[in-house]
DSSP file (Angstrom, degrees, kcal/mol; ACC not computed):
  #  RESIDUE AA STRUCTURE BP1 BP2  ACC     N-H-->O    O-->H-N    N-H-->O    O-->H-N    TCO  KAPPA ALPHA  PHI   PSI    X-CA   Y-CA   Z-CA
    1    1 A X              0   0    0      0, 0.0     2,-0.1     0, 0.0     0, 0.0   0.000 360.0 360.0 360.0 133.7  110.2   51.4   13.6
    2    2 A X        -     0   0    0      1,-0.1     2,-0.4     0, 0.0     0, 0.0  -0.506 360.0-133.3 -81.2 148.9  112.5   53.1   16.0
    3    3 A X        -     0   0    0     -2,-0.1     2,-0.6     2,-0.0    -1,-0.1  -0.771  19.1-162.8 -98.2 115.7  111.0   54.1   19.4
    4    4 A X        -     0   0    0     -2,-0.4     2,-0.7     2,-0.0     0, 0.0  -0.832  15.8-133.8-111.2 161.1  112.1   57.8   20.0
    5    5 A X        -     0   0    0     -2,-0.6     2,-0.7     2,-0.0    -2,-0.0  -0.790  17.0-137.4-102.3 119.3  111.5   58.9   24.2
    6    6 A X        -     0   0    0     -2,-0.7     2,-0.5     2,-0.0    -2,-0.0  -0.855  14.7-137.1 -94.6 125.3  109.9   62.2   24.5
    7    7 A X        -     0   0    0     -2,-0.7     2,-0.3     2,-0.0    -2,-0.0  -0.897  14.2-140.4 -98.2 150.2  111.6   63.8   27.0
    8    8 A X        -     0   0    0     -2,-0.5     2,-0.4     0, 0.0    -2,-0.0  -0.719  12.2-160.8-135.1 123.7  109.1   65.8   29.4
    9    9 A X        +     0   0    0     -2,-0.3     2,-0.2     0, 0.0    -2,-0.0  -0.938  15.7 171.6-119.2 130.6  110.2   69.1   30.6
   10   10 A X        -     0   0    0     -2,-0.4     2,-0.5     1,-0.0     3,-0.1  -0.568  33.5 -75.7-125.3-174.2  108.6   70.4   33.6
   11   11 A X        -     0   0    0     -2,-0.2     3,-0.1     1,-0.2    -1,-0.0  -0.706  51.4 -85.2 -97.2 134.8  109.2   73.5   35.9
   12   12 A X        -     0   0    0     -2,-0.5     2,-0.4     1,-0.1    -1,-0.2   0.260  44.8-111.6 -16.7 156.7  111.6   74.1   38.3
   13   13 A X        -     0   0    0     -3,-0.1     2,-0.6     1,-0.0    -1,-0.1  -0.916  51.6-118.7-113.4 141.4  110.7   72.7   42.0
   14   14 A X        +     0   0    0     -2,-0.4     3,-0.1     1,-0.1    -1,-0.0  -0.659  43.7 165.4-106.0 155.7  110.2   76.1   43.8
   15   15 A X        +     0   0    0     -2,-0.6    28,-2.1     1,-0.1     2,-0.6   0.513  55.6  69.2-125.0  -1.8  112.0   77.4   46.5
   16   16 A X        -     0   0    0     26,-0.2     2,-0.4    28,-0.1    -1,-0.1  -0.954  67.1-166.0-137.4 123.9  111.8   80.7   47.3
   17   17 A X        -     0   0    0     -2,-0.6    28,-1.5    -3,-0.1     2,-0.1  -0.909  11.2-139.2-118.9 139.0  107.9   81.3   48.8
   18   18 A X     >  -     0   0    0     -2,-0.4     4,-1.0    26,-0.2    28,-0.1  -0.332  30.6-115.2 -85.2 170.7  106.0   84.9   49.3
   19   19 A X  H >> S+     0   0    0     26,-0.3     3,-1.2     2,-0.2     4,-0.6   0.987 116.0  49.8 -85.5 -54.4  104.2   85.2   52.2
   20   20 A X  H >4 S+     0   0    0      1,-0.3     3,-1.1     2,-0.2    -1,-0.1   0.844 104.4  57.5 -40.4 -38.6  100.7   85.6   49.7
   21   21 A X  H >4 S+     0   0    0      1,-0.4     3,-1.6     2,-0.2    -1,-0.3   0.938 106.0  52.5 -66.7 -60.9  101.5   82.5   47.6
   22   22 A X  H X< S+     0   0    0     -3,-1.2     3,-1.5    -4,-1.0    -1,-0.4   0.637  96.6  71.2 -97.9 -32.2  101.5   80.6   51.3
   23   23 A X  T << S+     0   0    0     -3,-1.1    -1,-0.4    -4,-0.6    -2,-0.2   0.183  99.8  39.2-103.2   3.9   98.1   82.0   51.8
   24   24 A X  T <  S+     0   0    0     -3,-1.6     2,-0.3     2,-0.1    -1,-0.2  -0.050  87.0 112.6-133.9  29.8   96.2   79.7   49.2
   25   25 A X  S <  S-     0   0    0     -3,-1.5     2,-0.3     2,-0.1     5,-0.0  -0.740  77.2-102.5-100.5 158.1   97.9   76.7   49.8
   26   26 A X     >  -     0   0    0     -2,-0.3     4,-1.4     1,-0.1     5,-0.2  -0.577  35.6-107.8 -78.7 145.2   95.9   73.6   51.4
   27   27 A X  H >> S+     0   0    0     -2,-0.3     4,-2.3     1,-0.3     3,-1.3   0.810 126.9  45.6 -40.9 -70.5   96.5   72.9   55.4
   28   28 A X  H 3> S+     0   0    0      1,-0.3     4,-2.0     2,-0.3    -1,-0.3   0.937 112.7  53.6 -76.0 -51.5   98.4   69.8   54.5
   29   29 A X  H 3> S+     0   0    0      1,-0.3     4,-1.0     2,-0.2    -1,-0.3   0.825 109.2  50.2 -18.8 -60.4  100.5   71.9   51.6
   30   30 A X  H <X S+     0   0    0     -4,-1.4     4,-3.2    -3,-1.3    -1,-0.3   0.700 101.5  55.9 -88.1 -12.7  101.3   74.2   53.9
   31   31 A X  H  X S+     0   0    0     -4,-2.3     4,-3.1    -3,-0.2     5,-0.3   0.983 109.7  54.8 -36.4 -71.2  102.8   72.0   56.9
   32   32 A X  H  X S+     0   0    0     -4,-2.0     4,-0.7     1,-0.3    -2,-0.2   0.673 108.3  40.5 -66.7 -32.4  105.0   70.7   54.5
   33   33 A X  H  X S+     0   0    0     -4,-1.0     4,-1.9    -5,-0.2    -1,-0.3   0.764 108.8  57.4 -97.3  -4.6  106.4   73.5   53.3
   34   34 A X  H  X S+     0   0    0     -4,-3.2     4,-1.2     1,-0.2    -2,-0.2   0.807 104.7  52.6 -87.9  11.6  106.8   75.3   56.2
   35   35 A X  H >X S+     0   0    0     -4,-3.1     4,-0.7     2,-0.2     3,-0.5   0.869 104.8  57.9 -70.2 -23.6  108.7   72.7   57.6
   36   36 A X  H 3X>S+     0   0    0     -4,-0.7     5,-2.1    -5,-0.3     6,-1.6   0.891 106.3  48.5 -65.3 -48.9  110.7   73.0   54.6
   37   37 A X  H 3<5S+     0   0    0     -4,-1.9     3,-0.5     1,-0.2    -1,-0.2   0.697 109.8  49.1 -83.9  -2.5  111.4   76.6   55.2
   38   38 A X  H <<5S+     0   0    0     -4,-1.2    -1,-0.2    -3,-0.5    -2,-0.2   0.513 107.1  57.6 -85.1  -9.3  112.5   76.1   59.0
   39   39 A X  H  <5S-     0   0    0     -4,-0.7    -2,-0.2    -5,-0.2    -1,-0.2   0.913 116.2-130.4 -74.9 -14.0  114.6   73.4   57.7
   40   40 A X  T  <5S+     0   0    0     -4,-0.6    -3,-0.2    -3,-0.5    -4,-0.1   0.822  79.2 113.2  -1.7  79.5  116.0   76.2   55.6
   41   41 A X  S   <S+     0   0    0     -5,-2.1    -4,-0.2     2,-0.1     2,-0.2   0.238  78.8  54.7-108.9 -14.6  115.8   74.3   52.1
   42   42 A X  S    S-     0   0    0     -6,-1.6    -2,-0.2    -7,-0.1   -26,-0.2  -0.764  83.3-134.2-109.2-179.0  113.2   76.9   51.3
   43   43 A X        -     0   0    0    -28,-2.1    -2,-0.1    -2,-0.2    -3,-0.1  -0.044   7.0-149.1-102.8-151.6  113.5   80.9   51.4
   44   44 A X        -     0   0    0     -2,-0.1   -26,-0.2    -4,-0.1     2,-0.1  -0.416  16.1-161.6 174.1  69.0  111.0   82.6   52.8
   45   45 A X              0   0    0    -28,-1.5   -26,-0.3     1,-0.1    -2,-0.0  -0.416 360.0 360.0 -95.8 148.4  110.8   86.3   50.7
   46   46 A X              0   0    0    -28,-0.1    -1,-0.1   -27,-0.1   -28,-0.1   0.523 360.0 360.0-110.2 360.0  108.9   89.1   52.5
């Protein structure tokens, strides 16, 4: 019997963050990506 590979489709890694959305993330959650957005790899929409 041939083996077939399910490929696994996921969502986009997001990059562009609202200021609400940051406001229900966990402490360590949010370190990490606002370092992300002073690195600018993230956006930062107002």
């Amino acid at each position: 019997m041939a083996e077939t590979k399910k490929k696994v489709v996921g969502l986009p890694r997001k990059t562009y963050w609202h200021l609400y959305s940051l406001q229900n993330l966990q402490s360590d959650k949010l370190i990490k990506v606002i370092n992300k957005i002073l690195k600018k790899d993230y956006v930062l929409i107002k």
